[in-house]
TIRO-392618 format. One record per atom (N, C-alpha, C, CB): residue in one letter; y negated, z, x negated. Coordinates in steps of 0.02 Angstrom, whole numbers, padded with zeros to 5 digits, always signed. Atoms other than C-alpha are relative to their C-alpha. Last residue first. Glycine has a CB too. Layout:
# TIRO-392618
AYZX;...
# end
This chain:
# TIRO-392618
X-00071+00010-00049;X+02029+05490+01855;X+00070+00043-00018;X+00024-00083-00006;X+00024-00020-00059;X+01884+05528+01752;X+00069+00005+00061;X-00061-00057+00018;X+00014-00048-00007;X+01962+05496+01598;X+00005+00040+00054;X-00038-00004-00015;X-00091-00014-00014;X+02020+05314+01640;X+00028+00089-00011;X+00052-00057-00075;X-00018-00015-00094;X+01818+05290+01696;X+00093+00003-00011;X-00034-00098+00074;X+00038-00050-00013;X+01780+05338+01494;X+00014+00001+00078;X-00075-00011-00025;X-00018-00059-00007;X+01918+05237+01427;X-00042+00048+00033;X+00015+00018-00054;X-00063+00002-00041;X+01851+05082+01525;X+00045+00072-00042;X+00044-00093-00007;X+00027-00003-00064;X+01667+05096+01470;X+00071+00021+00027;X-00038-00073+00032;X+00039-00055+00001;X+01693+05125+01285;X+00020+00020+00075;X-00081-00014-00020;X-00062-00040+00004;X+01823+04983+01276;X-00038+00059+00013;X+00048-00001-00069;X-00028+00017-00064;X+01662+04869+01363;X+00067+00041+00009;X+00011-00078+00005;X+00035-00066-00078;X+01555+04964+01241;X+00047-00017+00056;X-00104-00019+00043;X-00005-00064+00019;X+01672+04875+01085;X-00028+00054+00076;X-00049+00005-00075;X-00064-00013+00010;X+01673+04710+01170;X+00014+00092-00001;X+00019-00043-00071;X-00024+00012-00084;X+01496+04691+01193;X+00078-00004+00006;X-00032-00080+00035;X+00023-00070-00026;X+01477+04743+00996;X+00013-00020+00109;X-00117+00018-00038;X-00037-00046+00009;X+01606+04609+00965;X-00036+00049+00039;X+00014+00013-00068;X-00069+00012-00035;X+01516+04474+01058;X+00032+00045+00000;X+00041-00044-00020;X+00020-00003-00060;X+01347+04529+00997;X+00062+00038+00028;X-00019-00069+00029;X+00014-00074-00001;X+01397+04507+00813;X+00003+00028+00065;X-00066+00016-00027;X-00066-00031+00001;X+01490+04349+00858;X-00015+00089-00011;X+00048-00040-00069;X-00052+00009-00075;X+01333+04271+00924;X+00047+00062-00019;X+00057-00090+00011;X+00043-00015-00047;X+01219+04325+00785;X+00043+00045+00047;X-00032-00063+00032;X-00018-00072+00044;X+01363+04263+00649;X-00040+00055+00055;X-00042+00002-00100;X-00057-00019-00017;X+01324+04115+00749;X+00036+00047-00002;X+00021-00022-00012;X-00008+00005-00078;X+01157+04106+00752;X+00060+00029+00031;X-00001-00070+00023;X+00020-00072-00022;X+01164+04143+00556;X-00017+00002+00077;X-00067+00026-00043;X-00047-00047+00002;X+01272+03994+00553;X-00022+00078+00014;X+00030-00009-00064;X-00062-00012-00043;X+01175+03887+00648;X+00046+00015-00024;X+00022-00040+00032;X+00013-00013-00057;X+01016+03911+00549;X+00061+00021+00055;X-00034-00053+00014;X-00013-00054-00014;X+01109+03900+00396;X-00041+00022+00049;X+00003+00033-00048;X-00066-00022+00014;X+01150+03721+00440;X-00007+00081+00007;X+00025-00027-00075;X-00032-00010-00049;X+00971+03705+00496;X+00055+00016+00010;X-00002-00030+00022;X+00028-00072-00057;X+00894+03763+00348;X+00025-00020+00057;X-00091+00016+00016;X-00008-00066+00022;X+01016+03641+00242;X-00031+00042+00061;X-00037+00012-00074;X-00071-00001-00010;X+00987+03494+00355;X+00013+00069-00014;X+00041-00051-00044;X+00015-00017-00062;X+00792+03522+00330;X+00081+00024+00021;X-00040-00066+00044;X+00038-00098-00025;X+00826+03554+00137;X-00014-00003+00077;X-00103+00026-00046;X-00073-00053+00032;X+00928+03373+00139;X-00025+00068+00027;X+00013+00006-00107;X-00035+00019-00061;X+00782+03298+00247;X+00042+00032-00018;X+00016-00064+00021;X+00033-00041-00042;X+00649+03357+00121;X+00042-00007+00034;X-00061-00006+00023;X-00020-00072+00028;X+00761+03298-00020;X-00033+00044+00051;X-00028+00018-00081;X-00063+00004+00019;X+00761+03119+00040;X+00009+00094+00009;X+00011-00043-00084;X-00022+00003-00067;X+00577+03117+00086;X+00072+00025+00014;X-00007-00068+00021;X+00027-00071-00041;X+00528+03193-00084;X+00033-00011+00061;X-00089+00012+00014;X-00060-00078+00031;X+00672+03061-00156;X-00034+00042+00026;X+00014+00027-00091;X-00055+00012-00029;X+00574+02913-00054;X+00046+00045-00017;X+00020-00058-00010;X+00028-00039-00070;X+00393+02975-00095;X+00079-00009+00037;X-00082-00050+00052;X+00019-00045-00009;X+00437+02942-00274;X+00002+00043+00062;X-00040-00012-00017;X-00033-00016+00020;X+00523+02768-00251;X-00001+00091-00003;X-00001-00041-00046;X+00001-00010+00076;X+00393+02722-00135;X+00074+00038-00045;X-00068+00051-00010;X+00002-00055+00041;X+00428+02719+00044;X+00002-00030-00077;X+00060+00051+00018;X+00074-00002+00004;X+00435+02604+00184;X-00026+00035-00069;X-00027+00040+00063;X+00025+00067+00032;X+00607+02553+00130;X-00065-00009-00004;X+00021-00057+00031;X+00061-00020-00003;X+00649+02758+00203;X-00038-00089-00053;X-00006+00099-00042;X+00027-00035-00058;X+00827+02742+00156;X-00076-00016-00011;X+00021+00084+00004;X+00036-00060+00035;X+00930+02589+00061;X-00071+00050+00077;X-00056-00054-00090;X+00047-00021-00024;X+01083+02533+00106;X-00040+00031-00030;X+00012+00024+00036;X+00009-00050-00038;X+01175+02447-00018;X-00042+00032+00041;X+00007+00026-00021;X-00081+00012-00069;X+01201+02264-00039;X+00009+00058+00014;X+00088-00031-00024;X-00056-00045+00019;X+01019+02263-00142;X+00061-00006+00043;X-00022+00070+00001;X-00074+00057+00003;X+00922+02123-00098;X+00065+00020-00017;X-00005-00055-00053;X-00016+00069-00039;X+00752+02178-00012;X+00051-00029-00021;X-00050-00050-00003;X+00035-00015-00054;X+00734+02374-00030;X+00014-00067+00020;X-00072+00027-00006;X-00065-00047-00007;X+00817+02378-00223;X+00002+00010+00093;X-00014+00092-00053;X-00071+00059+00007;X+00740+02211-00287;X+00034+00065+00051;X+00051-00023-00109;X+00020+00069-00052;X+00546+02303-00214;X+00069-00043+00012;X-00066-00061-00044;X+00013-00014-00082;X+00595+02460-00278;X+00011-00044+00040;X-00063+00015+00020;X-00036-00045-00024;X+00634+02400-00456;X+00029+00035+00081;X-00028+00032-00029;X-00048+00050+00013;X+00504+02279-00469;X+00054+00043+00032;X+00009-00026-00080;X-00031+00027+00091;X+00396+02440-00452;X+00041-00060+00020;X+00065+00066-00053;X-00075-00010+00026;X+00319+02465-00269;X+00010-00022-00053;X+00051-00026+00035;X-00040+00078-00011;X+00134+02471-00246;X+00068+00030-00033;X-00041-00083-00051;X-00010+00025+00071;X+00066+02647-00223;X+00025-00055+00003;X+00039+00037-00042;X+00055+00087+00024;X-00024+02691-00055;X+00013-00027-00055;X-00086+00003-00014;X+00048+00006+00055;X+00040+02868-00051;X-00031-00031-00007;X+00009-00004-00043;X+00030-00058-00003;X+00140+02875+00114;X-00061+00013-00023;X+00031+00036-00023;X+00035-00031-00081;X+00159+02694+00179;X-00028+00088-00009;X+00083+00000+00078;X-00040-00086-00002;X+00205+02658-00020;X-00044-00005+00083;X-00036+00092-00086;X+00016-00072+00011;X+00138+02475-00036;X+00040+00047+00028;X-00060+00015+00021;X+00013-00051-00058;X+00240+02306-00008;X-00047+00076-00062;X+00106+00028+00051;X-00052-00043-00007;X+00211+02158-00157;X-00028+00072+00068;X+00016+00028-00089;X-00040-00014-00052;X+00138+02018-00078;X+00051+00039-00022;X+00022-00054+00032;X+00018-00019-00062;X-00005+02004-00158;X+00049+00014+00042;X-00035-00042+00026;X+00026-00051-00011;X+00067+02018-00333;X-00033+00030+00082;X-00043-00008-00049;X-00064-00038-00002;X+00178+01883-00307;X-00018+00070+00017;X+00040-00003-00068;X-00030+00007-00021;X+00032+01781-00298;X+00061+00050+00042;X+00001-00031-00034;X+00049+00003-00017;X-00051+01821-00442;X+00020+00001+00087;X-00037-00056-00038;X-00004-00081-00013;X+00089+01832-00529;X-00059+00045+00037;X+00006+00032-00070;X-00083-00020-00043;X+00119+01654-00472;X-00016+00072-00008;X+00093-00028-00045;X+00019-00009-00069;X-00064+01629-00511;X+00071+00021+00045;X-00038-00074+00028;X+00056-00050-00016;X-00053+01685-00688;X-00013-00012+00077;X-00072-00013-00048;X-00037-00051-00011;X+00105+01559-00716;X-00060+00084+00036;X+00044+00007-00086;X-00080-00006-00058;X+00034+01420-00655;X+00012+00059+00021;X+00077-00017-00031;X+00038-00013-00077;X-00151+01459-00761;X+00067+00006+00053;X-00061-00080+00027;X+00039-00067-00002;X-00026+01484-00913;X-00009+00011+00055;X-00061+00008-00030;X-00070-00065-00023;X+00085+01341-00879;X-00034+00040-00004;X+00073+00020-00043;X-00026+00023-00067;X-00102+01222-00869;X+00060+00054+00020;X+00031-00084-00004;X+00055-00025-00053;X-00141+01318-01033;X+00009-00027+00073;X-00073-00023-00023;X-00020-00090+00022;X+00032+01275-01115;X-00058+00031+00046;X-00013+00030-00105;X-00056-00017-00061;X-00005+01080-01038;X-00013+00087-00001;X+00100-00028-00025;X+00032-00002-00059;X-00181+01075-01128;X+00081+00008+00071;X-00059-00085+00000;X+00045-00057-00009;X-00106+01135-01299;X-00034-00011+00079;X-00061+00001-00065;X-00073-00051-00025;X+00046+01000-01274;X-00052+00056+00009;X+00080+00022-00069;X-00027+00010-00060;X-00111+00866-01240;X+00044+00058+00017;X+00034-00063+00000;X+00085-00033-00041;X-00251+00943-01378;X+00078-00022+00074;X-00131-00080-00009;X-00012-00074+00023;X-00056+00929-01499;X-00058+00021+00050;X-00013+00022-00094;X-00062-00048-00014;X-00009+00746-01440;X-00007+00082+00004;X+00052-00014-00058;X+00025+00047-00066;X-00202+00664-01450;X+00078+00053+00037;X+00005-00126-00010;X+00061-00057-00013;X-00208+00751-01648;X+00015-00009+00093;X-00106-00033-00040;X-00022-00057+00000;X-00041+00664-01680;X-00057+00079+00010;X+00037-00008-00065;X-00073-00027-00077;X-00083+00520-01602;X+00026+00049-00011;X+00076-00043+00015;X+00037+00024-00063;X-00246+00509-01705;X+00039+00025+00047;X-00012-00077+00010;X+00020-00049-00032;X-00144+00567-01853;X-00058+00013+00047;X-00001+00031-00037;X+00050+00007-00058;X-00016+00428-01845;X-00045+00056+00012;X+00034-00010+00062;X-00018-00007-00073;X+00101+00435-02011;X-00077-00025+00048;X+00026+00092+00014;X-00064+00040-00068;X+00133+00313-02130;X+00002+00046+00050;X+00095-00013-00023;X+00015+00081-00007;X-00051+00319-02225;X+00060+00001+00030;X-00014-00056-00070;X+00027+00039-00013;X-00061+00517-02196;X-00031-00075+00009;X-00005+00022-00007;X-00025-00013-00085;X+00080+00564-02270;X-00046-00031+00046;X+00001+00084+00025;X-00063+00022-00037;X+00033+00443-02419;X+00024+00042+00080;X+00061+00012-00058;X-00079-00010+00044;X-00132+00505-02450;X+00063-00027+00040;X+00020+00090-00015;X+00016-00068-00049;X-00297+00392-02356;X+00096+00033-00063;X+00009-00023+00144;X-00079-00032+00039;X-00359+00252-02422;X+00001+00060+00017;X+00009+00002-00087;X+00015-00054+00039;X-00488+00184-02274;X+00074+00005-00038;X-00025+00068+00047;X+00053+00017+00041;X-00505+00028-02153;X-00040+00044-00055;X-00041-00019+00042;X+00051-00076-00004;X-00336+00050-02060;X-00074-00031-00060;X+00064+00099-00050;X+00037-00018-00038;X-00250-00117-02027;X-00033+00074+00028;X+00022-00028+00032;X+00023+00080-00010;X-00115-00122-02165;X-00032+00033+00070;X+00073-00078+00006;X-00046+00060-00025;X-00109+00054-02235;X-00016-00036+00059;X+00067+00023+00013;X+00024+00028-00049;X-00178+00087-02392;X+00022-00020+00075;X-00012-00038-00024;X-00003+00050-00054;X-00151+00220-02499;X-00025-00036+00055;X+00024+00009+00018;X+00009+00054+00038;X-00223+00295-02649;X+00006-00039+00035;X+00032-00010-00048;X+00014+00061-00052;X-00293+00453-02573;X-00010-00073-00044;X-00077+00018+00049;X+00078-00004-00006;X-00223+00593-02663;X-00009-00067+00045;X-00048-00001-00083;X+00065-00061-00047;X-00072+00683-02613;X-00046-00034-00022;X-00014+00095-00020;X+00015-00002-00047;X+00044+00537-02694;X-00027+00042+00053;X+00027-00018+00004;X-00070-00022-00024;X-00022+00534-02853;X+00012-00015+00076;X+00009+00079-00012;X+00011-00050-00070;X-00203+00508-02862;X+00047+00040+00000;X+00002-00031+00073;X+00038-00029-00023;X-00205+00402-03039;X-00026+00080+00063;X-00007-00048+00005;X+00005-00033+00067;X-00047+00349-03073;X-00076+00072-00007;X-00015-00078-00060;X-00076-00060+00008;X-00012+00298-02917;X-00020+00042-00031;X+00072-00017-00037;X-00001-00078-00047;X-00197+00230-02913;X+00055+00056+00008;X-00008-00016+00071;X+00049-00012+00022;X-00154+00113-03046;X-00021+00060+00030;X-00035-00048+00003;X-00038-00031+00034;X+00026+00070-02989;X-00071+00029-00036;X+00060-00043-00038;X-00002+00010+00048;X-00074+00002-02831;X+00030+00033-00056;X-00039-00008-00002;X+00040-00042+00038;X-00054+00054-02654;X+00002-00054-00074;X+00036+00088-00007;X-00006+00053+00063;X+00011-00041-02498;X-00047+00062-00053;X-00050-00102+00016;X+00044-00029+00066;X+00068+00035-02352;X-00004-00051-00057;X+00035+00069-00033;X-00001+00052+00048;X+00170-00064-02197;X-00061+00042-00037;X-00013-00085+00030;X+00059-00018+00031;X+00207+00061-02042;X+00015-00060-00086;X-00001+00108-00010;X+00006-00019+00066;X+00328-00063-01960;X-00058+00038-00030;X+00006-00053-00031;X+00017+00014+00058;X+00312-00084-01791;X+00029+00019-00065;X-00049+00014+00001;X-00051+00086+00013;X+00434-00084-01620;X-00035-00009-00070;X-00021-00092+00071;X-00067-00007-00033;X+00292+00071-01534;X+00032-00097-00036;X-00013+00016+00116;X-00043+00029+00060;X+00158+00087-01682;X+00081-00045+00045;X+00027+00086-00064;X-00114-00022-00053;X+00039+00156-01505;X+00043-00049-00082;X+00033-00096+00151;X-00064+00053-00008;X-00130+00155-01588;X+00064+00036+00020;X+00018-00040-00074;X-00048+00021+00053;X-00264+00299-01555;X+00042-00068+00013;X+00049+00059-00009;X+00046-00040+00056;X-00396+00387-01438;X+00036-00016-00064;X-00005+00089+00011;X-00014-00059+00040;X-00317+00424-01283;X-00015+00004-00091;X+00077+00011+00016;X+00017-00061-00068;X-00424+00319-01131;X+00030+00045-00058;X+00051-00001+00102;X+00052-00016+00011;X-00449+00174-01293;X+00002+00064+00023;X-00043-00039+00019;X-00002-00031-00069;X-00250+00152-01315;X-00065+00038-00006;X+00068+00049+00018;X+00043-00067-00007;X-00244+00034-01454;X-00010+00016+00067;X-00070-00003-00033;X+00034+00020-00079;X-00069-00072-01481;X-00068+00062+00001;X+00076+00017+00084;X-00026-00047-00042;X-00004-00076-01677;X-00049-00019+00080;X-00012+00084-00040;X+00052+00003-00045;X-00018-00218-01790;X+00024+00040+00065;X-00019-00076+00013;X+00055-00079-00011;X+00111-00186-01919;X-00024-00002+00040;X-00055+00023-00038;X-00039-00057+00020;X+00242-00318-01898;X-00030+00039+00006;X+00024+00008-00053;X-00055-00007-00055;X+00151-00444-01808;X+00047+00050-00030;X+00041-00073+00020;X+00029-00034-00033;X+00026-00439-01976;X+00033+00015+00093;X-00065-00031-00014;X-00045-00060-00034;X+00127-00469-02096;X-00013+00019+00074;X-00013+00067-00038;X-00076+00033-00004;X+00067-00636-02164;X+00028+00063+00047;X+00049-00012-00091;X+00017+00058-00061;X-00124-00555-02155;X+00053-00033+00036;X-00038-00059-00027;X+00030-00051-00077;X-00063-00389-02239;X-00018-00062+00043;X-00087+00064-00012;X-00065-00022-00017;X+00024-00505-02371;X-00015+00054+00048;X+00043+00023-00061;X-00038+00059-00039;X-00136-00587-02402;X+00057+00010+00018;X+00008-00058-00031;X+00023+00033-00061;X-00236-00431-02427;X+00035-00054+00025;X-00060-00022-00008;X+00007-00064-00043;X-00121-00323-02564;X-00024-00049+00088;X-00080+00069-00045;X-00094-00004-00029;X-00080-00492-02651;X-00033+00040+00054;X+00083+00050-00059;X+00014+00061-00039;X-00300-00538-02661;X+00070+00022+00022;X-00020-00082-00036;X+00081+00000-00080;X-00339-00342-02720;X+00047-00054+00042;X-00121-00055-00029;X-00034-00042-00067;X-00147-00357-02834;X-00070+00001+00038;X+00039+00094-00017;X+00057-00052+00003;X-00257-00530-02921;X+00046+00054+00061;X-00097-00040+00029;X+00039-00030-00056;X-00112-00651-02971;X-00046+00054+00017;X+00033+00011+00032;X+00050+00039+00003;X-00080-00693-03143;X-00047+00016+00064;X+00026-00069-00005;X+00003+00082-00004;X+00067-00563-03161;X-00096-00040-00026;X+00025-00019+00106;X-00028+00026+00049;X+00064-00381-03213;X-00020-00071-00011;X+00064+00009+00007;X+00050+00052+00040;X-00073-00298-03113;X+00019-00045-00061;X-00056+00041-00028;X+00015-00024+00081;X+00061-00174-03035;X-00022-00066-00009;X+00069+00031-00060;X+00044+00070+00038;X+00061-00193-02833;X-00016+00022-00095;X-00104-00009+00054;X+00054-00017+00049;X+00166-00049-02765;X+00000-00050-00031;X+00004+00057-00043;X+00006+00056+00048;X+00195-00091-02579;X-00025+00024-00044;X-00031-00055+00014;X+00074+00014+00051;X+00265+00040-02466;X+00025-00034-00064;X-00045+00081-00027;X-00045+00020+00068;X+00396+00017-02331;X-00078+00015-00011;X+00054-00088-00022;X+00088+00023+00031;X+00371+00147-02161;X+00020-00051-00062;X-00060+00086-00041;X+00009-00018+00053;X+00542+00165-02051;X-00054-00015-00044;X+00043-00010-00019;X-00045+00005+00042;X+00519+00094-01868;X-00013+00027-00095;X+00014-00073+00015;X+00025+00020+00055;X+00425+00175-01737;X+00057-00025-00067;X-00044+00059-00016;X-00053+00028+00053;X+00514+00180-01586;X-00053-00025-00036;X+00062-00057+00023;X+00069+00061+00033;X+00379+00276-01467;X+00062-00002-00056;X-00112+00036-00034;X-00069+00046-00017;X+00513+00384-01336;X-00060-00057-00027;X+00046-00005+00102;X+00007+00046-00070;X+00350+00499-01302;X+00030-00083-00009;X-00093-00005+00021;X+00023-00022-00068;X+00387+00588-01468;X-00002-00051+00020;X-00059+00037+00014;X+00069+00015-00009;X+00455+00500-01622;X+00004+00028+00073;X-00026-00083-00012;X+00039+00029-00042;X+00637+00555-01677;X-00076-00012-00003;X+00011+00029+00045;X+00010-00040-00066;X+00647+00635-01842;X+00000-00067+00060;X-00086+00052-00004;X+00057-00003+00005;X+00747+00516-01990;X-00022+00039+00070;X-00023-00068-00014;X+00035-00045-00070;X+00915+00519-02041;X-00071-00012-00014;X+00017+00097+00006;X+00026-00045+00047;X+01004+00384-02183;X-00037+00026+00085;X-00054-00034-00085;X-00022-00033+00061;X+01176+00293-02149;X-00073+00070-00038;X+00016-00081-00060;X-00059-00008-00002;X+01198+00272-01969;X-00013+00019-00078;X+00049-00059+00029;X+00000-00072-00022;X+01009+00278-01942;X+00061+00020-00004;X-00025+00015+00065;X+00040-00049+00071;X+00976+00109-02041;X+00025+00076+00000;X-00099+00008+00010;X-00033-00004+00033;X+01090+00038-01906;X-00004+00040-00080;X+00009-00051+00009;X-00002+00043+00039;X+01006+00077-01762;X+00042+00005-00040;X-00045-00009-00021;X+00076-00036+00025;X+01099+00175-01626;X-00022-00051-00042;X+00001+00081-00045;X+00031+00059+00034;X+01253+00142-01527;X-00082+00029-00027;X-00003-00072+00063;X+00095+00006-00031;X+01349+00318-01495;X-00019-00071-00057;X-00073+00104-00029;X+00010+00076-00044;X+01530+00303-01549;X-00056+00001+00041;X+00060-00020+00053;X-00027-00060-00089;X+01523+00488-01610;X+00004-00055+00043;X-00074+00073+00046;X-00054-00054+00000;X+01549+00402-01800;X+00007+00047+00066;X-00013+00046-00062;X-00004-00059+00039;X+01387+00288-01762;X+00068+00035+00012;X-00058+00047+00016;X-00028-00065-00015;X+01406+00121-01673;X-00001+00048-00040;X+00054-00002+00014;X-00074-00029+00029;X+01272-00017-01736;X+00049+00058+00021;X-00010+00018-00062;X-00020-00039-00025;X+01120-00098-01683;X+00063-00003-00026;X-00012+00001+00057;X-00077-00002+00017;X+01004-00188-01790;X+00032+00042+00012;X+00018-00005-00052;X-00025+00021-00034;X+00833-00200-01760;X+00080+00000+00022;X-00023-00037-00012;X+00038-00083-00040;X+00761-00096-01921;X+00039-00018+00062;X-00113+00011+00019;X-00046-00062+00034;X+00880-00234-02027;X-00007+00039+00047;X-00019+00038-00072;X-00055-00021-00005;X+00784-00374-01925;X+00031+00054+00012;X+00014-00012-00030;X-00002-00035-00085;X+00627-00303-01940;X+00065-00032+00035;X-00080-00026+00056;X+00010-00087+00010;X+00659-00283-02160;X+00003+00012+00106;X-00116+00031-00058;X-00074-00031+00004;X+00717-00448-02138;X+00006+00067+00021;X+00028+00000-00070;X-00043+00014-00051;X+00561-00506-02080;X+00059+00014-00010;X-00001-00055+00019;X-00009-00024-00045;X+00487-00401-02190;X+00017-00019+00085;X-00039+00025-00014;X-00025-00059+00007;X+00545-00482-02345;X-00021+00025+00066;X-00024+00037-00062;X-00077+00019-00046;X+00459-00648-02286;X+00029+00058+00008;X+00061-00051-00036;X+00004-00019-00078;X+00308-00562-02320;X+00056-00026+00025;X-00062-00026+00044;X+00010-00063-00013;X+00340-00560-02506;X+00004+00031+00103;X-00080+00006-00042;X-00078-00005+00015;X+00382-00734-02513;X+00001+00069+00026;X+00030-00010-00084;X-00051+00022-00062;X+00222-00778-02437;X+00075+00012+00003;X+00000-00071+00006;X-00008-00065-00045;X+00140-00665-02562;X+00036-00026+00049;X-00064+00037+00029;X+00070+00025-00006;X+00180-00784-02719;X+00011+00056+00078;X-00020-00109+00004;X-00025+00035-00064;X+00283-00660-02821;X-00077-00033+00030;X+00044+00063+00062;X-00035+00063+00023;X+00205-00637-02992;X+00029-00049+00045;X+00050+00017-00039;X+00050+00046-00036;X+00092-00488-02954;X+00023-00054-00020;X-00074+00004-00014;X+00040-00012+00068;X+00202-00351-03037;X-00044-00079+00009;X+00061+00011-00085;X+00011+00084+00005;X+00283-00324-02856;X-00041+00022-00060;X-00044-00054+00071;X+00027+00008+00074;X+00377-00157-02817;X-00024-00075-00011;X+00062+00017-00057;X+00026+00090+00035;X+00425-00126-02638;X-00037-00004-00055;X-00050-00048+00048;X+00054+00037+00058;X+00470+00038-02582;X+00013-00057-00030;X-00012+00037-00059;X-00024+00049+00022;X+00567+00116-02420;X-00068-00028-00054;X+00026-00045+00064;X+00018+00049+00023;X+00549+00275-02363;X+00009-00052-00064;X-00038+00015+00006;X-00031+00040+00026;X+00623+00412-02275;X-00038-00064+00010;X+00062+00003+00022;X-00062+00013-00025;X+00585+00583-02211;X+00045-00060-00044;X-00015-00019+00075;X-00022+00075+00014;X+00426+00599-02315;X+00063-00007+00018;X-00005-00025-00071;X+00013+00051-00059;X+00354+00752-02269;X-00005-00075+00007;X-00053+00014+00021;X+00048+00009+00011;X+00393+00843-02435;X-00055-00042+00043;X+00013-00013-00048;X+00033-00040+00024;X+00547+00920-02376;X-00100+00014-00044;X+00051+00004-00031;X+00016-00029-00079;X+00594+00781-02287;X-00051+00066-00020;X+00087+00031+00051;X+00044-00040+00020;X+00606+00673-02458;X-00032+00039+00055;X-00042-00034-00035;X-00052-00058-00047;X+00735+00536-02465;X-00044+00060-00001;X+00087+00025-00040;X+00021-00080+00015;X+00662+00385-02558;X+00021+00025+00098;X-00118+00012-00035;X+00004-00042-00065;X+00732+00206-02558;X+00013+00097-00008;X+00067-00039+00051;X-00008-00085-00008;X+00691+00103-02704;X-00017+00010+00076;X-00062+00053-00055;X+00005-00003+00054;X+00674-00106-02732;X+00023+00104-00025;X-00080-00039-00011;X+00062-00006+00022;X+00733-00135-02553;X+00005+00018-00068;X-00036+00045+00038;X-00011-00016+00025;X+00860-00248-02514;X-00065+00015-00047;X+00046-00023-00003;X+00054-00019+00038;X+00849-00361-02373;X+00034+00062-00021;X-00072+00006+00036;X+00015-00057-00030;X+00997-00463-02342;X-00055+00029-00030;X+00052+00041+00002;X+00068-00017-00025;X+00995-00640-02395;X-00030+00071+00028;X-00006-00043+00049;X+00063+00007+00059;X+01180-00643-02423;X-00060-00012+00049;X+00009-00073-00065;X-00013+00075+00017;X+01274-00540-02303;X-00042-00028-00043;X-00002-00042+00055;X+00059+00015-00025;X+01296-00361-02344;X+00018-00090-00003;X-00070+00037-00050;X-00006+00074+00003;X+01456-00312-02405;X-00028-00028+00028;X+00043-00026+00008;X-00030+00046+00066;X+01443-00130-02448;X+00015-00074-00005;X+00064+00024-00015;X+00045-00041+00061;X+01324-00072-02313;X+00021-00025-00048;X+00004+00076-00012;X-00017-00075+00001;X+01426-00204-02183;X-00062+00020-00081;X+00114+00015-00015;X-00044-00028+00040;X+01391-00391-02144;X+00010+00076-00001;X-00015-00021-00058;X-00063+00025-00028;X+01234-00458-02071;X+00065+00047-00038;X+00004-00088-00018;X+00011+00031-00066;X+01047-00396-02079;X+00066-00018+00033;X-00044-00062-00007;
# end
């Protein structure tokens, strides 16, 4: 709560084991061992430290302020910016005098501003936002279930349920997955009317009647070179193209064989015109 990792101040909380376990969907948790000897009020003190500790801001190595727990061990964010704080579980062993049933319950009653989450009737779950998930199991059931079976308890649920399931939320995590699945369909319908959309207003071929390709359509409205015949289909735009070339062509050699015509003429009207003038230089 005070001091540094290695020189904690006194009274600091100091859990009995702290597990590391992402791989097994246990990011990081904190355990409490009681052999039913503590009286439970003591016990619940512990998590006022424990919301302290969780409270506790500190600079991280990129000088970003963050908690302080999070400077030395990682854990996932929580969607929709919900600060849940790290889960502790209670294992109650039937050592002492005390009854773990009566510990387990009176240290959920002492606690209960720690755990007690907010219910949101319109979506169908608790909000944990600033809590402590708080579990409690027995060294009996440990032993028994393990943790995949359903030994745990946790504080204000009214079922044992397996450990992933006693520190996480799967109300809110059912309420999160029908919500991201109802966006993705919402972008769907979006996107299906944009192409929907888009589609109406692509141009047709004026010759054929074909709709223009992407292609056509970028090359006709944004291209920086000219383009011919924009009415036109890509298809109908090279026949057009090539019909105009071959017109060019036949006219080109149009007006050369005109010309060649001409000059034929020219000469032969030349030639009779030398005809004409030796024939009256004869005469004379």
């Amino acid at each position: 709560m005070k001091g540094t990792w290695k020189n904690p101040a006194i009274g600091s909380v100091r859990a009995d084991i702290v597990v590391t376990a992402p791989g097994d969907g246990v990011p990081l948790l904190f355990i409490e061992a009681d052999n039913c000897t503590e009286e439970a009020v003591l016990i619940a003190a512990k998590f006022d430290r424990y919301m302290r500790l969780f409270k506790r801001q500190e600079k991280d190595t990129d000088g970003k302020e963050k908690p302080m727990w999070r400077t030395r061990w990682t854990a996932p964010a929580w969607e929709e910016y919900e600060r849940v704080h790290p889960p502790v579980l209670l294992v109650f062993h039937q050592g002492g005098k005390r009854s773990a049933k009566n510990q387990m319950e009176r240290v959920a009653d002492l606690t209960r501003p720690h755990w007690q989450g907010r219910w949101y009737a319109e979506r169908g779950y608790h909000s944990y936002d600033g809590c402590i998930p708080i579990v409690a199991t027995t060294l009996e059931r440990l032993r028994e279930h393990g943790p995949a079976g359903p030994g745990f308890w946790r504080y204000g649920r009214d079922r044992l349920e397996p450990l992933q399931d006693a520190i996480g939320n799967r109300r809110r995590d059912t309420y999160l997955a029908r919500r991201r699945q109802a966006a993705r369909e919402e972008e769907r319908r979006r996107e299906e009317e944009r192409v929907a959309e888009r589609e109406a207003r692509r141009p047709v071929c004026a010759d054929c009647g074909a709709k223009f390709t992407d292609e056509r359509w970028t090359a006709v409205g944004y291209t920086h070179r000219p383009e011919s015949h924009k009415h036109l289909c890509e298809d109908c735009q090279r026949r057009a193209v090539a019909a105009e070339q071959q017109a060019k062509d036949d006219e080109r050699e149009r007006q050369e064989q005109e010309q060649l015509r001409q000059q034929a003429e020219e000469a032969a009207a030349e030639v009779e015109a030398k005809k004409n003038r030796g024939l009256f230089g004869r005469r004379r």
